[in-house]
BALUMTI-464898 format. One record per residue (C-alpha): residue number from 1; z, x, y. Coordinates in nm, 2 decimals. Example, Ala and Ser with C-alpha at 12.3 -4.5 7.8 and 13.67 -1.06 7.14 Angstrom:
% residues 2
REC    i       z       x       y
REC    1    0.78    1.23   -0.45
REC    2    0.71    1.37   -0.11
% end
This chain:
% residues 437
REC    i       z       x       y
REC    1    2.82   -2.76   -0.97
REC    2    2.75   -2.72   -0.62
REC    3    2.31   -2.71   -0.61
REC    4    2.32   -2.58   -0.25
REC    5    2.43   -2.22   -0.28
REC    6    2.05   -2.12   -0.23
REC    7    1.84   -2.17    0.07
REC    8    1.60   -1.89    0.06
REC    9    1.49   -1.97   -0.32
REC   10    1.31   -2.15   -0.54
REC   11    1.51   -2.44   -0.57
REC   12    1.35   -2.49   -0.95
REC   13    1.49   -2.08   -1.00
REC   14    1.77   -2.10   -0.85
REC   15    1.91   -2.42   -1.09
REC   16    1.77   -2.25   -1.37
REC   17    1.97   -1.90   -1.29
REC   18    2.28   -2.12   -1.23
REC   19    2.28   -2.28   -1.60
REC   20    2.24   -1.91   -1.73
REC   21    2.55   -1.83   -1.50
REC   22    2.70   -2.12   -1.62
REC   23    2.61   -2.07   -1.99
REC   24    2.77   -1.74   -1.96
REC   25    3.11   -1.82   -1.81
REC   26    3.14   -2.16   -2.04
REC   27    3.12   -1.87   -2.34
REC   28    3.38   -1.70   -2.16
REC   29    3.22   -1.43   -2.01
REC   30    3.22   -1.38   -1.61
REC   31    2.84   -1.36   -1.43
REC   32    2.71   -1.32   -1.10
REC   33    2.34   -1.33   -0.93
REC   34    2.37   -0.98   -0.80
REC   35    2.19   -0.72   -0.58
REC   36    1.85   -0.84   -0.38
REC   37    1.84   -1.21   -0.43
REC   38    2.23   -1.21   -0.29
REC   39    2.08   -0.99    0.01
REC   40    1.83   -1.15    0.09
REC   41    1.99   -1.48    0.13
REC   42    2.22   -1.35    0.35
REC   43    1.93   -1.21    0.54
REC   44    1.73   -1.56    0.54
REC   45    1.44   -1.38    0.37
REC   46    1.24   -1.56    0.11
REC   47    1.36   -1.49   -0.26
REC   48    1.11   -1.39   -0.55
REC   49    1.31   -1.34   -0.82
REC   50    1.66   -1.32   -0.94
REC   51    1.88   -1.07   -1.12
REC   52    2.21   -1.13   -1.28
REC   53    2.52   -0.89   -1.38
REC   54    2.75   -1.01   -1.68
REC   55    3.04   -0.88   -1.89
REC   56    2.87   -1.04   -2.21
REC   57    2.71   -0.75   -2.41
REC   58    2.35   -0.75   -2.47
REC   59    2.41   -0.90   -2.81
REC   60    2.61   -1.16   -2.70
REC   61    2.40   -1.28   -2.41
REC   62    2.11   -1.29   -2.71
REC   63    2.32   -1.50   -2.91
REC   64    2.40   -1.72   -2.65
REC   65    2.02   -1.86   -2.57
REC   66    1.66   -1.96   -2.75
REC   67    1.46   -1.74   -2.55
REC   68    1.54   -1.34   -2.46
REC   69    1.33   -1.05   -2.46
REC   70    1.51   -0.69   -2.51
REC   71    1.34   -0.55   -2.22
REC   72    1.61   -0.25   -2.15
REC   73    1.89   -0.32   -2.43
REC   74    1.94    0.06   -2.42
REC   75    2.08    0.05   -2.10
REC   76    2.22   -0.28   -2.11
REC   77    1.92   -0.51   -1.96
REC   78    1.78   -0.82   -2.12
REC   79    1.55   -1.08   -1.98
REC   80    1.62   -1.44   -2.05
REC   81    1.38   -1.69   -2.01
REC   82    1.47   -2.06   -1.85
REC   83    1.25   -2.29   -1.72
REC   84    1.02   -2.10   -1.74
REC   85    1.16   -1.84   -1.55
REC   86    1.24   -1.49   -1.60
REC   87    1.63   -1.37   -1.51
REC   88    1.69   -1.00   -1.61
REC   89    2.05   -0.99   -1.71
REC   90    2.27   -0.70   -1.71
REC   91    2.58   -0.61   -1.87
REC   92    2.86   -0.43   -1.64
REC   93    2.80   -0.06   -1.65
REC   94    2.89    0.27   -1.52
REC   95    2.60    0.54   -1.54
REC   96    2.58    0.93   -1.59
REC   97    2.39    1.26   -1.65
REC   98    2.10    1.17   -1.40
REC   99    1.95    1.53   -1.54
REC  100    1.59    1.41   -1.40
REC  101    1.70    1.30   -1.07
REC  102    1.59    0.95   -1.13
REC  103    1.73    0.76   -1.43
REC  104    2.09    0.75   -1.60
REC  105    2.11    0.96   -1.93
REC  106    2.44    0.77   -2.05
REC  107    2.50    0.41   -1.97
REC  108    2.87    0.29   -2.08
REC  109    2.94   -0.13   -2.04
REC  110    3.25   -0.16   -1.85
REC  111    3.46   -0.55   -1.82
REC  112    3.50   -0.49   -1.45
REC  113    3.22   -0.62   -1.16
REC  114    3.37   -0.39   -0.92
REC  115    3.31   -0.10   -1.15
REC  116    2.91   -0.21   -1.22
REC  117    2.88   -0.24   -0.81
REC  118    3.02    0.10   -0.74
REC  119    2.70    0.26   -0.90
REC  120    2.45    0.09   -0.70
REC  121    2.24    0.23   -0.44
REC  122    2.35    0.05   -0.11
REC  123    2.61   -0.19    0.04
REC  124    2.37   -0.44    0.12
REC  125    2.26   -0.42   -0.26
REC  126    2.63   -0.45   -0.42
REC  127    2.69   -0.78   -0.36
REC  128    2.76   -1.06   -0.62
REC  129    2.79   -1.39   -0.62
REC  130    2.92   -1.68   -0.86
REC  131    2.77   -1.99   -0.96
REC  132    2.99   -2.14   -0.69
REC  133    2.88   -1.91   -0.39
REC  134    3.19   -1.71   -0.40
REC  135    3.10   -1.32   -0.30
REC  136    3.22   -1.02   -0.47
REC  137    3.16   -0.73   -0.23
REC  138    3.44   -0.47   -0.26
REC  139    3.22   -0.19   -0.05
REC  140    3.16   -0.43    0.27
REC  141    2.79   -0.49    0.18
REC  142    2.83   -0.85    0.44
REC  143    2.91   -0.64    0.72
REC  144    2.70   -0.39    0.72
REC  145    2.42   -0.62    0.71
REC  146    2.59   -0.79    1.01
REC  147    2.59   -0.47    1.17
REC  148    2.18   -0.39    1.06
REC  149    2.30   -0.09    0.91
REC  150    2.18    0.05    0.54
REC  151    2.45    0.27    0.40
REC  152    2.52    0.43    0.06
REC  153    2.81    0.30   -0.16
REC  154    3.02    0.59   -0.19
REC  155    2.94    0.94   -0.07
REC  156    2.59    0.99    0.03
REC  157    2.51    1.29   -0.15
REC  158    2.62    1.14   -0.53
REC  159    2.39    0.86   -0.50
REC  160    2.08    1.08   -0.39
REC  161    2.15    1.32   -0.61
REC  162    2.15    1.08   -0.91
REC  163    1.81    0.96   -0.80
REC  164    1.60    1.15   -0.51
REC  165    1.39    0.80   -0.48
REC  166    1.68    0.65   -0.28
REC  167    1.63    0.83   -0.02
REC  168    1.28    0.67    0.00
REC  169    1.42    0.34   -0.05
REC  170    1.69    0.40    0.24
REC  171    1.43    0.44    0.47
REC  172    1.16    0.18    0.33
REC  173    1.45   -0.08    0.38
REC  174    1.54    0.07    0.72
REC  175    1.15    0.01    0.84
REC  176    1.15   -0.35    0.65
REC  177    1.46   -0.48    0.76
REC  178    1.47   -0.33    1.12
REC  179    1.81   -0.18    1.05
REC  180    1.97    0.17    1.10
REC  181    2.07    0.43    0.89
REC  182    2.45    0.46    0.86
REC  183    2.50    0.86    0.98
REC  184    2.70    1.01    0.67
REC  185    2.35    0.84    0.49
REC  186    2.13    1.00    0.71
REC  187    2.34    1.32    0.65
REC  188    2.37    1.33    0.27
REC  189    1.92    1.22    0.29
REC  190    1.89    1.54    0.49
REC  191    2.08    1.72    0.23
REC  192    1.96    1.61   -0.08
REC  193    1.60    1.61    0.06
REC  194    1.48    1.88   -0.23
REC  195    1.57    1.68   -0.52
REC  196    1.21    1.41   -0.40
REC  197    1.05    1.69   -0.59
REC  198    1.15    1.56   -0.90
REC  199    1.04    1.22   -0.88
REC  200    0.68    1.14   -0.99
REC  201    0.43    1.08   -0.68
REC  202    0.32    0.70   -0.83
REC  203    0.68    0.61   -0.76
REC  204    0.68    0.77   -0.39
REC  205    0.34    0.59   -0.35
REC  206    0.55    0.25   -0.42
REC  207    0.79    0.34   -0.18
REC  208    0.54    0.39    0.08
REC  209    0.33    0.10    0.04
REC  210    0.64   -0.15    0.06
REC  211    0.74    0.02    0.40
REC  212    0.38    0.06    0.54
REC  213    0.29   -0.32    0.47
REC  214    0.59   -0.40    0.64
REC  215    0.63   -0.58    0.98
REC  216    0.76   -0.19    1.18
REC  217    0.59    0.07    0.98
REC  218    0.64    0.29    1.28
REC  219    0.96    0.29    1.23
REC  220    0.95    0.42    0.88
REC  221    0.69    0.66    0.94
REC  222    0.92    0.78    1.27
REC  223    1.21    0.84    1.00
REC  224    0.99    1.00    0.77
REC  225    0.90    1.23    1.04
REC  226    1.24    1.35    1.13
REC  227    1.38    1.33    0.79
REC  228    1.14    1.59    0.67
REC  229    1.16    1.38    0.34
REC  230    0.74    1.39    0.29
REC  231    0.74    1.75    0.27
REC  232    0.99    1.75   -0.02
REC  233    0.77    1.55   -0.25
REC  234    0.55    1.69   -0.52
REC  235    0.27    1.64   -0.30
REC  236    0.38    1.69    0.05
REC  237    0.19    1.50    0.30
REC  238    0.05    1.65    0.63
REC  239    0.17    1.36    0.90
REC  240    0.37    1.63    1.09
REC  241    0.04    1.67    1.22
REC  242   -0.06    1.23    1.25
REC  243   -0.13    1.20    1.60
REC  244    0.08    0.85    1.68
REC  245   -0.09    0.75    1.97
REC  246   -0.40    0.67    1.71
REC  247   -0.11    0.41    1.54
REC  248   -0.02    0.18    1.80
REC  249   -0.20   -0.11    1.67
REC  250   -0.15   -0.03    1.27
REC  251    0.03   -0.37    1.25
REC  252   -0.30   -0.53    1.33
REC  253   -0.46   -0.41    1.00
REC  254   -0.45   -0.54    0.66
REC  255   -0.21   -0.34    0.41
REC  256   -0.52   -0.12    0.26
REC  257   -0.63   -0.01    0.57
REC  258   -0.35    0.09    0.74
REC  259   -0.40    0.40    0.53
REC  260   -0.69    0.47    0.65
REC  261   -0.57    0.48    0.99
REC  262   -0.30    0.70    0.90
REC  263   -0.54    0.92    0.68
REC  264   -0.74    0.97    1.05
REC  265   -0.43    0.96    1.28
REC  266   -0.42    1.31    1.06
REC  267   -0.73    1.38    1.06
REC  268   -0.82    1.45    0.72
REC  269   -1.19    1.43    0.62
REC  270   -1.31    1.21    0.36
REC  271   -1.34    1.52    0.13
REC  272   -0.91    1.63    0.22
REC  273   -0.85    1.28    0.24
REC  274   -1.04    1.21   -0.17
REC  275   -0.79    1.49   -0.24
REC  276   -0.50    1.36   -0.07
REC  277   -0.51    0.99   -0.24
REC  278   -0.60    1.15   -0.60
REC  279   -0.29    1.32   -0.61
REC  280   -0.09    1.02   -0.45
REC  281   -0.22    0.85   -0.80
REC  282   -0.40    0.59   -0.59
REC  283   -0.65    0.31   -0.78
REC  284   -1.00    0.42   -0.76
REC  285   -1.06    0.12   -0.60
REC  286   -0.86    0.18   -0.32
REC  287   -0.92    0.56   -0.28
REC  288   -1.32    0.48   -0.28
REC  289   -1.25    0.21   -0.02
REC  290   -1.08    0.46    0.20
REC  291   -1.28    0.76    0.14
REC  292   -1.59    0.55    0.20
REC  293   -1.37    0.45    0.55
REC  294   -1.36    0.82    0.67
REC  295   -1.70    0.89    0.57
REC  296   -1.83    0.60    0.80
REC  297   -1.62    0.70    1.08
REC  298   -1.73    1.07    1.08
REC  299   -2.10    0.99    1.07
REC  300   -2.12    0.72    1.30
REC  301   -1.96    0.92    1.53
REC  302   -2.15    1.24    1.45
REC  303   -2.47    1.02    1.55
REC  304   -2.34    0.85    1.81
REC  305   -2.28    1.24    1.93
REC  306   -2.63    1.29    1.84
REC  307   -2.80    1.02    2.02
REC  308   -2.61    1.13    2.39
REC  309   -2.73    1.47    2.38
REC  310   -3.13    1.38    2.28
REC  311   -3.09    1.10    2.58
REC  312   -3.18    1.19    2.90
REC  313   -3.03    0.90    3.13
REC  314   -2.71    0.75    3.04
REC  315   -2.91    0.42    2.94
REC  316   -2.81    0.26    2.57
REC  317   -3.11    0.24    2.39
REC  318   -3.02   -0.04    2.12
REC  319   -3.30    0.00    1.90
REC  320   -3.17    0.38    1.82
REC  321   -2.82    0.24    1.76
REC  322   -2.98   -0.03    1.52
REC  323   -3.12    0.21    1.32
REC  324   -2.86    0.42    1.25
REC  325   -2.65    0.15    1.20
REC  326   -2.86    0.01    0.93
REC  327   -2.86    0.38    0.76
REC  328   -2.51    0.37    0.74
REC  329   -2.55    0.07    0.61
REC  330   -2.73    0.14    0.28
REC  331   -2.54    0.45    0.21
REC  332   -2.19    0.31    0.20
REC  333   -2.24   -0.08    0.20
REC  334   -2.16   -0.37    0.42
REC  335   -1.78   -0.39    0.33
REC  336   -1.68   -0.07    0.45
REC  337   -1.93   -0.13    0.77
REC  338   -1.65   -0.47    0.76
REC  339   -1.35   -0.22    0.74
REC  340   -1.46    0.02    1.00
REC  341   -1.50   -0.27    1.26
REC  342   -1.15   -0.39    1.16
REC  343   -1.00   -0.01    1.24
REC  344   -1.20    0.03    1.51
REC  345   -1.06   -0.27    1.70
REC  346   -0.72   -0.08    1.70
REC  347   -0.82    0.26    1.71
REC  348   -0.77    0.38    2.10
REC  349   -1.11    0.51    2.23
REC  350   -0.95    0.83    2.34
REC  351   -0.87    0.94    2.02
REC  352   -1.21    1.05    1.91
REC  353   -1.25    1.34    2.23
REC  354   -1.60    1.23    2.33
REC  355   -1.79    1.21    2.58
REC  356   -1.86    0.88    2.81
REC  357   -2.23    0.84    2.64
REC  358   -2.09    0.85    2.32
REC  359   -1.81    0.66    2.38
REC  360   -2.03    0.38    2.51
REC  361   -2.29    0.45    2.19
REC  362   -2.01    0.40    1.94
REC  363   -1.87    0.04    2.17
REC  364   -2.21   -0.04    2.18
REC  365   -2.28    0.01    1.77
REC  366   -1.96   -0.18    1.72
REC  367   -2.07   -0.53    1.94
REC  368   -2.37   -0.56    1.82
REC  369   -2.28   -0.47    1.44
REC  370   -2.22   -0.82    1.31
REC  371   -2.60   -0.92    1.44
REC  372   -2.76   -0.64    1.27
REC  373   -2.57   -0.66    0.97
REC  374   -2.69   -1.03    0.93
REC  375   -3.05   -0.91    1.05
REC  376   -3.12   -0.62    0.78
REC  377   -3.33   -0.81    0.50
REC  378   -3.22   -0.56    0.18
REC  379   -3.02   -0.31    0.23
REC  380   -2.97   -0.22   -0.17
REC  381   -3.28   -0.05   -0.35
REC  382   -3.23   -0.33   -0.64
REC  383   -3.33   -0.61   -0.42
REC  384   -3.64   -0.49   -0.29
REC  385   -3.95   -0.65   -0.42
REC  386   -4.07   -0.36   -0.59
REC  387   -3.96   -0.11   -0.86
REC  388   -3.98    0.23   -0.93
REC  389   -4.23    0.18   -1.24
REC  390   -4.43   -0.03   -1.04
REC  391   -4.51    0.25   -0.75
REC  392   -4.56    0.48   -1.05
REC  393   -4.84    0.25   -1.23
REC  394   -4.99    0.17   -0.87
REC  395   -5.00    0.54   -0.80
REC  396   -5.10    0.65   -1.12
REC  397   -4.83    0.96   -1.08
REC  398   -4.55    1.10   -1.29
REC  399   -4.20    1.03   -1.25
REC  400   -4.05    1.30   -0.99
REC  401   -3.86    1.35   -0.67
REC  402   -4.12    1.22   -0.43
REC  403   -4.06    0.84   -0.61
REC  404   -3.67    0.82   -0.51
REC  405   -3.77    0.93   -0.15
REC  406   -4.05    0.70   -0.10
REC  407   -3.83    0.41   -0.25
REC  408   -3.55    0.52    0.00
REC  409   -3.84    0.54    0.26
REC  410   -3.89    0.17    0.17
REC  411   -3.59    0.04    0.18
REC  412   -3.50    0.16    0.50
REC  413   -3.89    0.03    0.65
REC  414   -3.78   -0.32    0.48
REC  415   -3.43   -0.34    0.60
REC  416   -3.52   -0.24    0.97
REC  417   -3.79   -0.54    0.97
REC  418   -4.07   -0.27    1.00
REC  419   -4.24   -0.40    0.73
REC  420   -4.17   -0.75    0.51
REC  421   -4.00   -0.71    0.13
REC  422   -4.29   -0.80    0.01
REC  423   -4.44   -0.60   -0.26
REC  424   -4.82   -0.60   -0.15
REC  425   -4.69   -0.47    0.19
REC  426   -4.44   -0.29    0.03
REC  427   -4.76   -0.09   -0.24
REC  428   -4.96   -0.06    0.15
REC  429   -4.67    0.11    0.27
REC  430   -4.59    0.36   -0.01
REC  431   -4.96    0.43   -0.03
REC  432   -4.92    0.51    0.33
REC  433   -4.63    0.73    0.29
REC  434   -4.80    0.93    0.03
REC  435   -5.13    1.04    0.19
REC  436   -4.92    1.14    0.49
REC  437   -4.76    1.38    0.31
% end
């Protein structure tokens, strides 16, 4: 057998798919690697796993090795295990009765390859090959990825109608691979728009993350725009109103946070914005992370605002900055003061409206961050060197209101180095605090 058919995968996966190939058409039956893997080879983009398409019915393909896992045998989908690795094999099949625009009600196995490719999604995906490297690709698949082009196998409209997420997918691949959209697939998108409101938003979310994490997510999120598709879904989206000059450097930014730029290229509050990434069935992890994001932008500009106006001159006075820095950062924590230095680096000054004080408070905040981050001594009430029950033995008082404030009132005095996190200074203090009032 020829080993070099595979350049772009594993070269330990790519032997192991070939003896199921080879298993296979020993037995009789014919098999191909089929669909991404075969694309992205031809594209020379790195390969992370393999599917394969056979005429061997499920049963057959179980009898043939030691290790398979029925992970779809209804609609003709088994997973063999070589090596160590996981191949997902597939008999030839047509499919039918898409009643929920997204999977295949009736699945009948078929003895022809050409008949399996024709119900794919896209050229580019209906390619087989052989264990030999010969290609199967009745639909031109090879030339329109030549040509950059994504373009539906057969008419446009069948395949979105049989499942709206294509649409999605046509443009995800269009933003990841740099390629355009072939114009009677761009048509039949534009027609079949409507049917996105069938498919479940965590599958739209997918979709979205794939293209945004991508190397051009301009481009997708340009297509989106004139495609209309975002307002079709079951939650639409408002980025008719993202303001793309506020995008520019999105490819700067980690994955997570490129939603937060586009959350305030919108801008959506924190409060529209908890909403917004609810409904797009977002981990709480990652809709805290950006919520907390939009929070910190909106109040450190708000003070930044703040601090202008009650200054006379237009001189910078840090220690003002510091502190309201050091606010922020025991209300929402140094990671998020981490990811709102990392947005702001790309976020174009002229974006936020404001005047030239407050422009030069919020540049000034943002240089001088990493220092008073590293400065602030506690910024959590837990690491103070005191505790609530303490202040209420020393001050032989109930429990009540006044205790979280002067604890707060603490923390702050500790973490701007007014007084050490000590807890005889700290006791002085509250004592202090108390009699004032």
């Amino acid at each position: 057998m020829n080993t070099n058919t595979w350049q772009y995968a594993d070269h330990e996966m790519a032997l192991h798919g070939k003896e199921v190939i080879h298993t296979l058409t020993t037995a009789g039956h014919e098999a191909y690697w089929v669909g991404g893997c075969v694309r992205d080879e031809l594209l020379g983009r790195a390969i992370h796993d393999m599917d394969l398409t056979t005429s061997a019915e499920p049963e057959q393909v179980i009898a043939l090795f030691p290790h398979v896992i029925p992970t779809g045998i209804q609609h003709g989908t088994v997973t063999v295990m070589q090596g160590g690795h996981a191949f997902e094999v597939t008999t030839f099949r047509t499919e039918s009765g898409y009643v929920d625009h997204r999977r295949p009600t009736e699945v009948a196995f078929v003895k022809e390859i050409r008949e399996d490719l024709m119900r794919r999604d896209f050229t580019m995906n209906a390619i087989a090959m052989d264990e030999y490297g010969e290609r199967v690709d009745p639909f031109g698949g090879e030339a329109d990825l030549r040509a950059a082009l994504v373009r539906c196998v057969g008419r446009a409209e069948e395949r979105f109608e049989e499942d709206g997420l294509r649409m999605l997918r046509c443009i995800r691949f269009a933003s990841v691979f740099r390629f355009r959209i072939a114009f009677n697939t761009w048509k039949g998108m534009l027609g079949r728009r409507e049917g996105l409101r069938y498919i479940a938003m965590e599958r739209v979310r997918v979709e979205l993350e794939k293209m945004l994490s991508g190397p051009d997510p301009l481009r997708g999120l340009d297509m989106l725009s004139r495609s209309g598709l975002l307002a079709c879904t079951k939650v639409s989206v408002p980025w008719e109103q993202c303001e793309g000059d506020a995008l520019s450097g999105i490819v700067q930014l980690p994955d997570e946070l490129r939603w937060g730029l586009l959350l305030l290229s919108c801008r959506l509050n924190s409060e529209a914005a908890d909403e917004l990434l609810r409904a797009w069935t977002f981990s709480n992890a990652v809709r805290l992370r950006l919520v907390h994001l939009l929070e910190w932008e909106t109040e450190l500009v708000s003070r930044a605002v703040a601090i202008a106006g009650d200054t006379a001159s237009d001189e910078i006075n840090d220690e003002v900055l510091r502190r309201s820095w050091i606010q922020l950062l025991i209300k929402l924590g140094p990671d998020t003061a981490a990811d709102w230095l990392e947005l702001n680096k790309v976020l174009p000054a002229s974006f936020r409206r404001l005047s030239p004080e407050a422009d030069k408070h919020v540049a000034r905040m943002a240089e001088l961050a990493d220092m008073w981050t590293k400065q602030a001594a506690v910024i959590r009430l837990k690491d103070l060197n005191i505790t609530g029950n303490i202040l209420v033995q020393a001050m032989n008082r109930r429990g009540g209101p006044w205790l979280g404030q002067t604890m707060e009132r603490l923390l702050l005095a500790a973490a701007c180095g007014d007084i050490p996190n000590e807890t005889e200074a700290l006791l002085q203090e509250a004592k202090q605090v108390i009699s004032n009032e």
